[in-house]
N, C-alpha and C positions, 0 to 999 in steps of 0.2 A: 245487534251489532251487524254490520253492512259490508263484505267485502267486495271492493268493486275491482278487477284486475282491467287496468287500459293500457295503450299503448307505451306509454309516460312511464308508468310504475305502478303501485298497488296503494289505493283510497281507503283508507281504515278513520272511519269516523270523519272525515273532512282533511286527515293531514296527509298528507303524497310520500311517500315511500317509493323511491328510486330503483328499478332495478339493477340500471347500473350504474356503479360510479362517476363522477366527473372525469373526463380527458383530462391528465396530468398538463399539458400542452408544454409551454415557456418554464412554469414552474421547476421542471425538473430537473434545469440548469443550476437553480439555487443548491442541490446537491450534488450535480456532475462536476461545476468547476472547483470547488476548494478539492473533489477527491483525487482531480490532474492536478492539481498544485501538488498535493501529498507525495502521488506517485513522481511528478517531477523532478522534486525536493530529494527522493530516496535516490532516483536516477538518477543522479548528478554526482555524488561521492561516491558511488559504485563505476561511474566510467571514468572518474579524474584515476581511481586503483588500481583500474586496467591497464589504461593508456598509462600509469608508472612503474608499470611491472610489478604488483605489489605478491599478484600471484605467480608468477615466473617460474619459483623453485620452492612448491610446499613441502615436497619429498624433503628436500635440502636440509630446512630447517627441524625439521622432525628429529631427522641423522643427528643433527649437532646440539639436541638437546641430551642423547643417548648417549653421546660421547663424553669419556670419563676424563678425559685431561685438561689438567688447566691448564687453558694459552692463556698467558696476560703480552697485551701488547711491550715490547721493551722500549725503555724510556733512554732518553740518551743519560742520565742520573745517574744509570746503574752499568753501564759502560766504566 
């Protein structure tokens, strides 16, 4: 058995063994774009919540789960 170590990579019996990988080059867009879509996709209903105050007053709602009395709106019915 023959190891020949060249500049290329390592000759083991006639087949070429690579020391380094291939450059990913252009390929790697096949996995960069759909992961910006994702994060897009996420980003999108996270800033429509903001820009409608969705978080405003968390405190707020906390309080009025704590709270023991019942408000029912008054209907004009019971006038």
């Amino acid at each position: 058995m023959e190891i020949v170590i060249t500049s290329v990579g390592v000759a083991l019996l006639g087949a070429a063994i690579p020391l380094r990988p291939e450059p990913l080059g252009m390929s790697i867009l096949w996995l960069l774009i759909p992961i910006s879509l994702l994060g897009a996709t996420g980003l999108a209903p996270f800033s429509w919540a903001e820009r409608s105050g969705q978080y405003e007053d968390i405190a707020g709602a906390a309080q009025r789960i704590l709270d023991n009395e019942d408000r029912r709106p008054e209907t004009l019915s019971s006038q």
